[in-house]
LOMI-155450 format. One line per field, with one value per residue: x, z, y of N, C-alpha, C in turn; chain. Coordinates in steps of 0.2 Angstrom, whole numbers, plus 5000, padded with zeros to 4 digits. Atoms other than C-alpha are relative to their C-alpha. Example, Ala and Ser with C-alpha at 12.3 -4.5 7.8 and 13.67 -1.06 7.14 Angstrom:
n_u 5004  4996
n_w 5000  4999
n_v 4994  4994
ca_u 5062  5068
ca_w 5039  5036
ca_v 4978  4995
c_u 5004  4996
c_w 5000  5003
c_v 5006  5005
chain A  A
This chain:
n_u 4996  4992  4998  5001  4992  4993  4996  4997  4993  4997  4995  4998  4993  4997  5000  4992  4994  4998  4995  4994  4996  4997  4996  4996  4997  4991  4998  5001  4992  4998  4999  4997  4994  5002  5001  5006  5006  5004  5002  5004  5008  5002  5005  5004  5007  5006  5002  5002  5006  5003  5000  5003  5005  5004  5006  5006  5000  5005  5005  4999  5006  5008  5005  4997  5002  4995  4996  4996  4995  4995  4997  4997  4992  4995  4995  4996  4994  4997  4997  4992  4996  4997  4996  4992  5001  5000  4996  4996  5001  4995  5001  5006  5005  5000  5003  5007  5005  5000  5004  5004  5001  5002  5006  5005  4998  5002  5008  4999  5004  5005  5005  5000  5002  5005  5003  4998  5006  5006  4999  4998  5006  5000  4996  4991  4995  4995  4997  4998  4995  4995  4996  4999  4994  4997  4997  4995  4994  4997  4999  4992  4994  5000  4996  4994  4995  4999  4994  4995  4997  5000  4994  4997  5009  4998  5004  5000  4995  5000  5002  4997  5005  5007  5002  5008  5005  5004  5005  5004  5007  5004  5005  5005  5004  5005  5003  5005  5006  5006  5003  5004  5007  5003  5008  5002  5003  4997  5000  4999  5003  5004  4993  4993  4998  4996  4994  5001  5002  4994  4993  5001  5000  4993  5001  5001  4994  5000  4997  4993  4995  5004  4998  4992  4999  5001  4994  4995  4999  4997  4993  4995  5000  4996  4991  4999  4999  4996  4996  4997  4994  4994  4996  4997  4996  4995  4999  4998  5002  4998  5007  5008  5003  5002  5008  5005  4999  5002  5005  5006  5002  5005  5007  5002  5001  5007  5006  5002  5003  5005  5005  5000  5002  5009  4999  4999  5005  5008  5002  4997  5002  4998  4993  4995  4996  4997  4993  4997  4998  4995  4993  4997  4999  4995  4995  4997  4998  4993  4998  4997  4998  4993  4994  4996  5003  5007  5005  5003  5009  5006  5003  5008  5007  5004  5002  5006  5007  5001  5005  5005  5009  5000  5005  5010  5002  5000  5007  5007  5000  5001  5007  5006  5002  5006  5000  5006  4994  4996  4997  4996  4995  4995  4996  4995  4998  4997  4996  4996  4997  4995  4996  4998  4997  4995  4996  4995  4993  4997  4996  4994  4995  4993  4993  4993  4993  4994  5001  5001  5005  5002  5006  5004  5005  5009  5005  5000  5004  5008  5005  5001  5008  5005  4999  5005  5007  5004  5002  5007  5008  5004  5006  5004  4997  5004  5003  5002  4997  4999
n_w 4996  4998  5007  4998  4996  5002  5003  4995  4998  5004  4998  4992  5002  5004  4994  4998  5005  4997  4994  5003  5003  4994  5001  5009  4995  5003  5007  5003  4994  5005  5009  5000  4996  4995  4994  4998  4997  5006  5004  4993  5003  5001  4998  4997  5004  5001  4993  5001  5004  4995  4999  5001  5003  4997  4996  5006  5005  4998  5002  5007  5000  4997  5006  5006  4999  4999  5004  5002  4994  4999  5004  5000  4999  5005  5005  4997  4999  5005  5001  4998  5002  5009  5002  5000  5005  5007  4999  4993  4999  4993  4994  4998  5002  4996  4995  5003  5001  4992  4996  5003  4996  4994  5000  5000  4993  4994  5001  4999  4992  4997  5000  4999  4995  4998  5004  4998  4995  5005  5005  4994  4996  4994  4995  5001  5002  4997  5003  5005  5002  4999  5005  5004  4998  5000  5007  5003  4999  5004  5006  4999  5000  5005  5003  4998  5004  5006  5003  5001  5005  5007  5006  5001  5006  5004  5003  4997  4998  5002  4997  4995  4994  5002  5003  4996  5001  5003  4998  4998  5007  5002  4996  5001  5005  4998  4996  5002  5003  4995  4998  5006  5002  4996  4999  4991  4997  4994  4994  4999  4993  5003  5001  5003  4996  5000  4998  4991  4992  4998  4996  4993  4996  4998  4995  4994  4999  5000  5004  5001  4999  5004  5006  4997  4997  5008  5001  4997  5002  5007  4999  4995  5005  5006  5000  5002  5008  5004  4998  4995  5005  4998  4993  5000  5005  4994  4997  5006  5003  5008  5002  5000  4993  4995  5000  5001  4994  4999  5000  5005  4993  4996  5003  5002  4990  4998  5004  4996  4998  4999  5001  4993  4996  5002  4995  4992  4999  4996  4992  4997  5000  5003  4997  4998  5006  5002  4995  5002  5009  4998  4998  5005  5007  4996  4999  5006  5003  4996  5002  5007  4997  4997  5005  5000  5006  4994  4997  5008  5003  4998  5000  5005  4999  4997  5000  5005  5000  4998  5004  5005  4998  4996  5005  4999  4993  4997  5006  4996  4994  5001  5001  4996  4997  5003  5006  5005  5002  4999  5005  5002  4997  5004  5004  4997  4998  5006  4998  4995  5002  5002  4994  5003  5005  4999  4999  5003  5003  4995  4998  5006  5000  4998  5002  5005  4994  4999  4993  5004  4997  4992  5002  5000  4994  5003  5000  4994  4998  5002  4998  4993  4999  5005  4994  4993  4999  4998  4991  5000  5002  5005  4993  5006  5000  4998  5004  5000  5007  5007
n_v 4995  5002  4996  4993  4999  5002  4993  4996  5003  5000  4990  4999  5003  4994  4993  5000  4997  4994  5001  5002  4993  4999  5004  4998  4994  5003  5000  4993  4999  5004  4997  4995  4995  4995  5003  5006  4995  5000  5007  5003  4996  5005  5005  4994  4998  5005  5001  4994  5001  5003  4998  4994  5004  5007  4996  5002  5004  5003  4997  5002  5008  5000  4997  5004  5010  5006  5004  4998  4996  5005  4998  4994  5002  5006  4995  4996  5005  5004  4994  4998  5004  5003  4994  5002  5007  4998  4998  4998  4990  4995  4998  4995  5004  5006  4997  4999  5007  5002  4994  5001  5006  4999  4998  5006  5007  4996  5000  5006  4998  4996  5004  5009  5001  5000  5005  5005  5002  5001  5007  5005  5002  4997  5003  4999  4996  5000  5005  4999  4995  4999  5005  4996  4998  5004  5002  4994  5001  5004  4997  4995  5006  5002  4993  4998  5004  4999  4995  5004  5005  5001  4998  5004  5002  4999  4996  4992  4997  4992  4993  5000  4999  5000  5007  5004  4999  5003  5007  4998  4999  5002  5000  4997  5001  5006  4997  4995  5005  5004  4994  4998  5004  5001  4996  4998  4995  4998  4995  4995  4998  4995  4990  4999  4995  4992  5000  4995  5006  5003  4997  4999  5003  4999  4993  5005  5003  5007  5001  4994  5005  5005  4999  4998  5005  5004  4999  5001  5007  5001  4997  5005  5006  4997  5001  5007  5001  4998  4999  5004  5002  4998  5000  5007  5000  5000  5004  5004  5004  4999  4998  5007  5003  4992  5000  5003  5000  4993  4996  5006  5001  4994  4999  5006  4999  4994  5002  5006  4994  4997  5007  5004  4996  5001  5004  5000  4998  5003  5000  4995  4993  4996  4996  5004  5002  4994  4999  5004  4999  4990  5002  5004  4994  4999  5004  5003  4997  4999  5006  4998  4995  5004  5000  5008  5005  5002  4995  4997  5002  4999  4993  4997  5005  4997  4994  5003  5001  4994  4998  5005  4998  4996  4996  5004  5000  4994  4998  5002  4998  4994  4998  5000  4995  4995  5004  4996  4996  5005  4999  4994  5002  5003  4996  5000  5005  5002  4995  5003  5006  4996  4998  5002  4994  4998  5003  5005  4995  4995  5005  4998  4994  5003  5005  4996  4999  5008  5001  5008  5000  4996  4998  5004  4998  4997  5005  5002  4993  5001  5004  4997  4995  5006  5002  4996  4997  5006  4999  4995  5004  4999  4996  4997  4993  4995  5000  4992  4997  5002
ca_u 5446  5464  5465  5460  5474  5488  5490  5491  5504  5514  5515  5518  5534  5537  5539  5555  5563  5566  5576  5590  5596  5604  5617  5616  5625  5641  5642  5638  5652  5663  5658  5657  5671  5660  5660  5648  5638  5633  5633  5621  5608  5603  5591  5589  5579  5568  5565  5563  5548  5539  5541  5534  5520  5512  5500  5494  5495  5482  5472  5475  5467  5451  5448  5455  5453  5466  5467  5471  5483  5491  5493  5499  5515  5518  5519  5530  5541  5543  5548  5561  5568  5568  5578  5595  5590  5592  5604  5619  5614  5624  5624  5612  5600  5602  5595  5580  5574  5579  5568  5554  5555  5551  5537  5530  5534  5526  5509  5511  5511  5500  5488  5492  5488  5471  5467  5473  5455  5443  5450  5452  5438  5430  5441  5457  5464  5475  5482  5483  5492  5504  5509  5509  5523  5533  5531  5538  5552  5557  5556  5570  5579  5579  5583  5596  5605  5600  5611  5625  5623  5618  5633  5637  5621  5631  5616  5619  5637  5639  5629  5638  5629  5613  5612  5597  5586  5579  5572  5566  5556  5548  5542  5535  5527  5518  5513  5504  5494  5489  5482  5474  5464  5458  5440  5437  5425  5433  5430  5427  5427  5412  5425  5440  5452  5464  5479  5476  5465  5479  5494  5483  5485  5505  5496  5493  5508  5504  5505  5519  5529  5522  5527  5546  5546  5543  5552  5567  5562  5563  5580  5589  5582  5590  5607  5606  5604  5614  5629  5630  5639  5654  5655  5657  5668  5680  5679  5687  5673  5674  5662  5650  5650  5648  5632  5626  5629  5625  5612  5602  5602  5595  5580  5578  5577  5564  5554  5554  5552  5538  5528  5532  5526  5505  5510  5517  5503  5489  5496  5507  5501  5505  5516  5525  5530  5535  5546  5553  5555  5565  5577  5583  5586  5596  5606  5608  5614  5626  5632  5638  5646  5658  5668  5671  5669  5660  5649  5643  5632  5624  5621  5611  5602  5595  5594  5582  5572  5571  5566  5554  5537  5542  5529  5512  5515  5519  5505  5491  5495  5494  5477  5468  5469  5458  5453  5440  5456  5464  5467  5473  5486  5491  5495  5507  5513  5518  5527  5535  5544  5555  5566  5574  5581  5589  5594  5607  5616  5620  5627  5637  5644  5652  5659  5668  5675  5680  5671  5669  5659  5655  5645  5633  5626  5614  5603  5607  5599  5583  5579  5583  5569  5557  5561  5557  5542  5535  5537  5522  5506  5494  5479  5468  5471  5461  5448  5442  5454  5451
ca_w 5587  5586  5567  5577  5589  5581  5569  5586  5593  5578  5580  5597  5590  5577  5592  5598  5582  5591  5605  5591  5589  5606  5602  5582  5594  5591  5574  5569  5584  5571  5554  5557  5568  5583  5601  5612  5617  5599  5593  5610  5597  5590  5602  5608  5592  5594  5612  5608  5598  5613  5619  5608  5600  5613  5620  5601  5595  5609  5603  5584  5589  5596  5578  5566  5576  5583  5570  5559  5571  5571  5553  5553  5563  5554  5539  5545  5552  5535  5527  5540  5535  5516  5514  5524  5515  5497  5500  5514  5521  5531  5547  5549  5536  5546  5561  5552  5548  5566  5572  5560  5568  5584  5579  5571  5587  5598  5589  5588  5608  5611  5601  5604  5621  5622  5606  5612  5624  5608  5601  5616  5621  5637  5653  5644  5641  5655  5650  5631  5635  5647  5632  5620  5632  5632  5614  5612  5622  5611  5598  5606  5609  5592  5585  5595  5591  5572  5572  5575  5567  5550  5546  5545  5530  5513  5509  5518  5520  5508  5517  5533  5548  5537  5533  5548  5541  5525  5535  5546  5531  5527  5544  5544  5529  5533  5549  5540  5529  5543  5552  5536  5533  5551  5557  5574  5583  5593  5610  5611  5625  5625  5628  5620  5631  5628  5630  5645  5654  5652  5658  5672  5679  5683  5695  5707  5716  5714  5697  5694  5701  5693  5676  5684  5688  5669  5663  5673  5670  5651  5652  5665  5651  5636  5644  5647  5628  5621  5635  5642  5626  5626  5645  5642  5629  5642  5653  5639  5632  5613  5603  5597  5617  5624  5613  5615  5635  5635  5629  5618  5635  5643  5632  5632  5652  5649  5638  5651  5665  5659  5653  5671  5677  5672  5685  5698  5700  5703  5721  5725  5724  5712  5724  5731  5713  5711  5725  5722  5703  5709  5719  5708  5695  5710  5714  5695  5691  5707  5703  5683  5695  5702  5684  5687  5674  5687  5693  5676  5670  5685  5685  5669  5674  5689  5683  5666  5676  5687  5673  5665  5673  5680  5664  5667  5686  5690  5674  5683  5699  5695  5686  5698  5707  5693  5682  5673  5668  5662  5644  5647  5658  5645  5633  5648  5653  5633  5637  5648  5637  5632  5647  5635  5624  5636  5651  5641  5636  5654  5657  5637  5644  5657  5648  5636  5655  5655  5671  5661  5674  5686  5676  5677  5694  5681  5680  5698  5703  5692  5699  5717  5716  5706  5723  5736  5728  5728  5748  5745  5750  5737  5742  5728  5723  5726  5714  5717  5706  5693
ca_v 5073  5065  5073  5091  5089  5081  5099  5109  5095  5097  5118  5115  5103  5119  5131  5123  5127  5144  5137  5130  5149  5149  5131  5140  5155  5146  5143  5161  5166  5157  5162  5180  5184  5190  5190  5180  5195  5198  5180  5180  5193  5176  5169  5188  5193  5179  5182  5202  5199  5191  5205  5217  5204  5194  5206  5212  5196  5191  5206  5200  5181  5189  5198  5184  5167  5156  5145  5159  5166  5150  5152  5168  5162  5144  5158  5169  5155  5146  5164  5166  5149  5148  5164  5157  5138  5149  5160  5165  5181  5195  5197  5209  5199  5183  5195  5199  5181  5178  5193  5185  5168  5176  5185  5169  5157  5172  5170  5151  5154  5166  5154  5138  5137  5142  5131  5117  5118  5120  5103  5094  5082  5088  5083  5081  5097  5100  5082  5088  5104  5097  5082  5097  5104  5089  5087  5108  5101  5086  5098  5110  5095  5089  5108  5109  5094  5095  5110  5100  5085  5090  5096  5077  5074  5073  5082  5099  5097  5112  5124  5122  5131  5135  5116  5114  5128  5119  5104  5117  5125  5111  5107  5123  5120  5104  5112  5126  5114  5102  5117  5125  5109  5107  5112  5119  5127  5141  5148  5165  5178  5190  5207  5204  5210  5227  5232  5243  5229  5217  5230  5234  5219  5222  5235  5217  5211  5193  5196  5209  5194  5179  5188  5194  5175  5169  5181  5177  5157  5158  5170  5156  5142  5152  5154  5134  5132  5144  5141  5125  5118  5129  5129  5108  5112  5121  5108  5096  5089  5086  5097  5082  5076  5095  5095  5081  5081  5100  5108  5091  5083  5098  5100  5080  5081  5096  5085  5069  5082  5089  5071  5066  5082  5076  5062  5069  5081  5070  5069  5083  5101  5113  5126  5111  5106  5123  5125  5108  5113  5131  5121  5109  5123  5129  5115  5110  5128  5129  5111  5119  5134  5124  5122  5102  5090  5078  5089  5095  5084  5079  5098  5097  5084  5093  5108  5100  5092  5110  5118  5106  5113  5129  5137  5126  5128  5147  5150  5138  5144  5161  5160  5153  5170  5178  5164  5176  5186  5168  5177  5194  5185  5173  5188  5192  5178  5176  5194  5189  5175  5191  5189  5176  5192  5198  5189  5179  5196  5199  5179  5184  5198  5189  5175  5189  5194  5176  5173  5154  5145  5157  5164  5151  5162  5170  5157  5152  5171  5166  5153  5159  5170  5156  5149  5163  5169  5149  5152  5165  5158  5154  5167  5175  5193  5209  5206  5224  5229  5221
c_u 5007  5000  4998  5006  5007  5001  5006  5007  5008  5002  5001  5010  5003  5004  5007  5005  5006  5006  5007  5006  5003  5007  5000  5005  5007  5004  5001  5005  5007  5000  4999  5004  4995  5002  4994  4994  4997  4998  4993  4993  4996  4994  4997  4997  4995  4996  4996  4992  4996  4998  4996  4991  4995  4994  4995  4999  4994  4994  4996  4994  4992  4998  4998  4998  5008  5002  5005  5005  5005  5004  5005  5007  5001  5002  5006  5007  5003  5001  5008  5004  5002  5006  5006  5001  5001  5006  5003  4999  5005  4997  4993  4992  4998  4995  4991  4996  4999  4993  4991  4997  4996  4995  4994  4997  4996  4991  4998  4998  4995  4990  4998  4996  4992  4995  5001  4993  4994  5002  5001  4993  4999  5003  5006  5005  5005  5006  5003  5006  5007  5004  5003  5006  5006  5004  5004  5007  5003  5000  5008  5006  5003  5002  5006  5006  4999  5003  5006  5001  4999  5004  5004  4995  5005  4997  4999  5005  5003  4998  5002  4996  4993  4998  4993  4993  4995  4995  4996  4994  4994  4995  4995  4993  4994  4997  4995  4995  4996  4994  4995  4994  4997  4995  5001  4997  5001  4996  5002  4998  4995  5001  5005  5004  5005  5006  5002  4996  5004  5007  4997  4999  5005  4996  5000  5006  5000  5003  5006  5005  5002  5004  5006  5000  5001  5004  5010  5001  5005  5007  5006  4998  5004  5006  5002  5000  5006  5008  5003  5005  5007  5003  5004  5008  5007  5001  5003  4997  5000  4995  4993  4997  4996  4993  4994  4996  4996  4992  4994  4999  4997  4993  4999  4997  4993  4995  4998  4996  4993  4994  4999  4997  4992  5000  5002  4994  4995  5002  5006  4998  5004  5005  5004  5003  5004  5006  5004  5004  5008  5004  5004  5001  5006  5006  5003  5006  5010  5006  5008  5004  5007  5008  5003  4995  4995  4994  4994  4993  4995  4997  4996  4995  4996  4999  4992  4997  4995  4996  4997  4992  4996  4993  4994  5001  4997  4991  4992  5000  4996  4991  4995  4998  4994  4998  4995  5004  5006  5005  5003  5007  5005  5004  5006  5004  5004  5005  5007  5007  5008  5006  5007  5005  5005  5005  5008  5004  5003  5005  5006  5004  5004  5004  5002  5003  5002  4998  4999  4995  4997  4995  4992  4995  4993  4992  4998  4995  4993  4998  5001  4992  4994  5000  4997  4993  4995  4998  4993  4995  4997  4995  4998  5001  4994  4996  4995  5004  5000  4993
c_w 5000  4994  5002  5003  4997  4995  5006  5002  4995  5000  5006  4998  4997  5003  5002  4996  5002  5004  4994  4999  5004  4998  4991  5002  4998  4995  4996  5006  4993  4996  4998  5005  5006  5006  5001  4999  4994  4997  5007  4996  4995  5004  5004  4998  5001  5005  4998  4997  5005  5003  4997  4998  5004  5002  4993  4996  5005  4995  4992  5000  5003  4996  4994  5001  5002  4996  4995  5001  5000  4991  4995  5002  4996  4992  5000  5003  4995  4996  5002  5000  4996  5000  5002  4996  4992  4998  5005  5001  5005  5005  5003  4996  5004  5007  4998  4998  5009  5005  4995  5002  5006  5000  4998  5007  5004  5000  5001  5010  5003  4997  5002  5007  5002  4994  5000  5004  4994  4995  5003  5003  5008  5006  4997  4996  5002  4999  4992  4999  5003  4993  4996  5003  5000  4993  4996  5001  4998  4995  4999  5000  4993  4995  5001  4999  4990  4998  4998  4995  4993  4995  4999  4994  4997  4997  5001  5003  4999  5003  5006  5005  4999  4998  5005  4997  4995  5003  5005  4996  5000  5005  5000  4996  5002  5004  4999  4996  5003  5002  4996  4998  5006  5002  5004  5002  5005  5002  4998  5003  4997  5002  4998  5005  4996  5002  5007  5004  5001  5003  5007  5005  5005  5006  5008  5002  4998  4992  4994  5001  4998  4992  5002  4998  4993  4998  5000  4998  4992  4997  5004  4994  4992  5001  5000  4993  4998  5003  5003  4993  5001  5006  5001  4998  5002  5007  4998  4998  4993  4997  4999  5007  5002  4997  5001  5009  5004  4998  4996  5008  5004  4999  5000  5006  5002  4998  5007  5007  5000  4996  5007  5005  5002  5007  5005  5004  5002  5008  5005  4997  4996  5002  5002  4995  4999  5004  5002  4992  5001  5003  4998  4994  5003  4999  4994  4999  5004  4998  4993  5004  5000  4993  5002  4997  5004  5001  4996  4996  5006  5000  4996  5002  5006  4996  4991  5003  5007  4995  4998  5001  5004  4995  5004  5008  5002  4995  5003  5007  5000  4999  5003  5006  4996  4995  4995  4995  4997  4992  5000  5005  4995  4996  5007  5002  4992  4998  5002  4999  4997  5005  4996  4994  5005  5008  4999  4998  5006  5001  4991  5003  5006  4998  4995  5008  5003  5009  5000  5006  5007  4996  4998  5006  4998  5000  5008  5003  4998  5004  5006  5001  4997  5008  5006  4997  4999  5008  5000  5002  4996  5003  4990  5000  4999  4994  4998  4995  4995  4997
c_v 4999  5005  5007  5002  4998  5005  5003  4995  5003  5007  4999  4998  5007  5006  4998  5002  5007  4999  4998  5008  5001  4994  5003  5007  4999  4998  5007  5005  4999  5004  5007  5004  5005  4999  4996  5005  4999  4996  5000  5002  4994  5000  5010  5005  4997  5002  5008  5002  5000  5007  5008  4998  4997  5004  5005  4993  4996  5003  4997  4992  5003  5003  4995  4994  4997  4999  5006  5005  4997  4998  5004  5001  4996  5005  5002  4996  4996  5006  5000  4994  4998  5005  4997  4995  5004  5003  5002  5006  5002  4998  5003  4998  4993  5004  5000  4993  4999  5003  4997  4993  5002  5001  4992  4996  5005  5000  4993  4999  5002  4994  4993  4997  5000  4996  4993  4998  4999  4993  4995  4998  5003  4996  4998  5006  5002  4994  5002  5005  4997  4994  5005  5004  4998  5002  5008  4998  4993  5006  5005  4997  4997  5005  4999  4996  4999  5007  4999  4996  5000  5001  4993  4998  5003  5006  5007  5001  5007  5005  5003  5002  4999  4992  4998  5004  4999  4994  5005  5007  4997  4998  5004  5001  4994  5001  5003  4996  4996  5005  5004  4996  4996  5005  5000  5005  5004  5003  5009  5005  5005  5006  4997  5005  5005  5000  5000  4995  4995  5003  5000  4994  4999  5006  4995  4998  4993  4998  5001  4992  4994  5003  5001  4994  4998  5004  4998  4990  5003  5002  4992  4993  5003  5000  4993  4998  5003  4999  4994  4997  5002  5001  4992  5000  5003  4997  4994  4995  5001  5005  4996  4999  5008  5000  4997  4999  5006  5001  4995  4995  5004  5000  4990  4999  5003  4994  4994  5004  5002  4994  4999  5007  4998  4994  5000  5004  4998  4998  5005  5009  5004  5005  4995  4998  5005  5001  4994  5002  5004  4995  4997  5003  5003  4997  4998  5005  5001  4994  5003  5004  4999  5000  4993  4996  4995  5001  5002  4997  4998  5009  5004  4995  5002  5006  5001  4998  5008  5006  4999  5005  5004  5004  4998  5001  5007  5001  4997  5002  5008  5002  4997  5006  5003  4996  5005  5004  4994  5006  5007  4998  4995  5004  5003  4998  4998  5006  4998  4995  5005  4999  4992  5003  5003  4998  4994  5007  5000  4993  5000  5005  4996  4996  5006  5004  4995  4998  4992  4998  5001  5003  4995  5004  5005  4997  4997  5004  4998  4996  4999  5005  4999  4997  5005  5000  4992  4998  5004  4994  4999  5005  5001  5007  5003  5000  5008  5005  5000  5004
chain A  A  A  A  A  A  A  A  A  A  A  A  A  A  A  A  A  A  A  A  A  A  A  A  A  A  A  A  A  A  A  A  A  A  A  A  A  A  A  A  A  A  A  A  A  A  A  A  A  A  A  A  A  A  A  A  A  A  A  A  A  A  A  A  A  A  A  A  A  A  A  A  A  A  A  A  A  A  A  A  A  A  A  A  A  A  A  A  A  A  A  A  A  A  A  A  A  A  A  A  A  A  A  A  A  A  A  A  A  A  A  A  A  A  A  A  A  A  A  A  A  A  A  A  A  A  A  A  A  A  A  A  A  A  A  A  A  A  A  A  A  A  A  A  A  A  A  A  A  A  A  A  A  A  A  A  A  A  A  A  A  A  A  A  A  A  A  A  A  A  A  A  A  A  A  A  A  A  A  A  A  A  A  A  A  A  A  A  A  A  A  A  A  A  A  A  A  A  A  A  A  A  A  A  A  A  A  A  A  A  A  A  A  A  A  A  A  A  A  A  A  A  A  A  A  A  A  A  A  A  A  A  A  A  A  A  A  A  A  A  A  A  A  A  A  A  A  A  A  A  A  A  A  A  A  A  A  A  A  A  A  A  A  A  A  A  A  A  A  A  A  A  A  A  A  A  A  A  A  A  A  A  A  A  A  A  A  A  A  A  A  A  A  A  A  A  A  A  A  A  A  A  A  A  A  A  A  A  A  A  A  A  A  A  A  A  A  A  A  A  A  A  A  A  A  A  A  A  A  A  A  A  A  A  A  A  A  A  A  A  A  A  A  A  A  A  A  A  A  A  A  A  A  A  A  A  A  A  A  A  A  A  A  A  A  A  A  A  A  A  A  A  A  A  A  A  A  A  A  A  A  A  A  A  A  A
C-alpha cells in the first residue's frame, strides 16, 4: 500500500510548484519592465484556471478515473515547464504556460483528494490526506525558494529567472511515471454528479459562505507569497533575507502548521481550530500592517501558522452538513481556489498606489471574515433542498 501512496504524495508535492509563480512575480516585474499589477497575472493565470476547470474536471474524473485525471495534469504541468526550460518566451507566451500549469495543478486537485481514500489503508485517510497537505506545503516552500536560489547553480546561472523550470520539468516527469505504474482500485459514485447539481448547491447559505470563505482564504495566501518578499525588502531587508524570512518561511510555517494540525485535532474541535486558525491570520496580517521591521516576522509567523489548516477545516466542516454531496462540494471548493486569481490583483493595485504596508489589510479583510463566519454555529443544512 506504501508504493500506492507515495505517487499520490509526490503529486501532492508537484501541486506546490504553482505557488512559486507569486515570489517568480518579481523577477518578471524586472525582466519585462511591468508594473506589479501585471507581474501579479503570474499566479493570476494559475489561479483563473481553478476557476474555469474544477467543476469539469470533477465531471472529467467520473468518465476517465482519477488516476487518469491525475495524469492528465502531471501532463499538462510538464508541457508548461519544458517550453520556458528550452526556450525564453514573451510575455504573453510565459502567460500561456502559466495558464497551462493552472489547468494541470486544478486536476491534480480536483483528483488528488478523493484518491488519496482509494489508496489509503482503511482508518488512515484523514491522517494520509492531512500529511499530503503538509507535504503540498513543503513543496510551495521549496518552489518558492528554488526561485531564488537557483540563480546561484553554475548550472542554470545562464538562464536567469527560467533557471527553476527545468528541475521543475523533471519533477513533473517522475511524477507522471510513478502515477502511470500504480494500480488502484477506484471508488466511484453511482450518479456522477453535474454541473447544475453542484451550482445548486450555492442556493444554501451555509455553503454560499463556506466557498466565499475558500475563496477569500486561497487569495489572502496568494498575496503572502507573491508580496511578503518585497514588503521585507522595503523594510531593509536584503533580497536573499526578504526571501528567505518572507515568503520560504511562510510556506515552511504552512507545512509545520499543518503536520501539527493532525495533533491538535484529536482534542480540540474542528470549529474552534477554525476560529483559532482566522485569528491568527488576523493578528499575523495586522502585525505586517504596521510596516516595522520587528513586528514582521513575527507577523509571518502567525499569520503561517493562521493559514496552515484553514482548507481541511472550513472543507471538513462543511461537509459534514451533506456528506452524501461530499463530491459535488469538493468540485467547489476546488472553484473556489480561483479567488487566488484575483484577490492579489486588488492588494497589486495598491502597492502601485504605494500604500507599501498598508496594503497588507487585504489579507487582513479575508481573514476577518474566515473568522466571523467560524462564530456561525455548526447546524446541518436544509437537506430538502438538495
Amino acid at each position: 500500500m506504501k508504493n500506492k501512496t507515495f505517487p499520490i504524495f509526490l503529486a501532492f508535492l508537484v501541486m506546490g510548484v504553482a505557488d512559486a509563480m507569486g515570489p517568480m512575480s518579481d523577477a518578471i516585474e524586472e525582466q519585462f519592465n511591468v508594473s506589479k499589477l501585471v507581474a501579479t497575472l503570474l499566479p493570476f493565470f494559475v489561479f483563473l484556471a481553478f476557476a474555469v476547470f474544477s467543476v469539469p474536471g470533477g465531471l472529467l474524473a467520473g468518465r476517465i478515473g482519477k488516476k487518469n485525471l491525475l495524469l492528465l495534469g502531471l501532463g499538462l504541468n510538464a508541457v508548461a515547464m519544458l517550453i520556458p526550460s528550452v526556450v525564453s518566451p514573451g510575455f504573453a507566451l510565459l502567460l500561456g504556460c502559466i495558464f497551462v500549469l493552472g489547468i494541470g495543478t486544478t486536476f491534480l486537485q480536483v483528483a488528488g483528494n478523493p484518491i488519496m481514500r482509494d489508496v489509503s489503508p482503511e482508518g488512515t485517510y484523514s491522517r494520509n490526506l492531512s500529511l499530503a497537505q503538509g507535504i503540498k506545503g513543503l513543496g510551495s516552500a521549496s518552489s518558492a525558494y528554488l526561485v531564488i536560489a537557483v540563480t546561484s547553480l553554475t548550472l542554470f546561472q545562464s538562464m536567469g529567472w527560467r533557471g527553476s523550470f527545468p528541475i521543475f520539468f523533471v519533477l513533473m516527469v517522475v511524477a507522471f511515471v510513478l502515477v502511470a505504474m500504480m494500480k488502484v482500485d477506484e471508488a466511484k459514485p453511482d450518479v456522477p454528479p453535474s454541473i447544475g447539481s453542484s451550482l445548486s448547491l450555492l442556493k444554501q447559505p451555509v455553503f454560499l459562505m463556506a466557498v466565499l470563505g475558500i475563496f477569500l482564504y486561497v487569495g489572502a495566501e496568494v498575496c503572502m507569497g507573491r508580496f511578503l518578499k518585497p514588503a521585507l525588502t522595503q523594510l531593509g531587508f536584503s533580497d536573499e533575507r526578504a526571501a528567505f524570512m518572507g515568503p520560504t518561511s511562510f510556506f515552511l510555517i504552512l507545512t509545520v502548521g499543518r503536520l501539527l494540525g493532525g495533533v491538535i485535532l484529536s482534542f480540540l474541535s474542528p470549529q474552534v481550530c477554525l476560529r483559532g486558525s482566522a485569528l491568527l491570520g488576523v493578528i499575523g496580517g495586522v502585525l505586517l500592517m504596521t510596516g516595522s521591521s520587528p513586528l514582521a516576522i513575527p507577523g509571518v509567523v502567525l499569520a503561517g501558522f493562521g493559514f496552515a489548516n484553514i482548507w481541511p477545516l472550513l472543507f471538513s466542516i462543511t461537509v459534514e452538513d451533506q456528506p452524501d454531496r461530499a463530491n459535488e462540494l469538493s468540485g467547489l471548493m476546488c472553484m473556489a481556489i480561483s479567488g487566488g486569481a484575483f484577490v492579489p490583483l486588488v492588494m497589486g493595485w495598491l502597492g502601485d498606489l504605494e500604500w507599501g504596508a498598508t496594503a497588507f489589510i487585504v489579507p487582513v479583510i479575508c481573514f476577518a471574515y474566515l473568522f466571523m463566519i467560524s462564530l456561525r454555529p455548526a447546524h446541518k443544512a436544509d437537506t430538502a433542498q438538495s
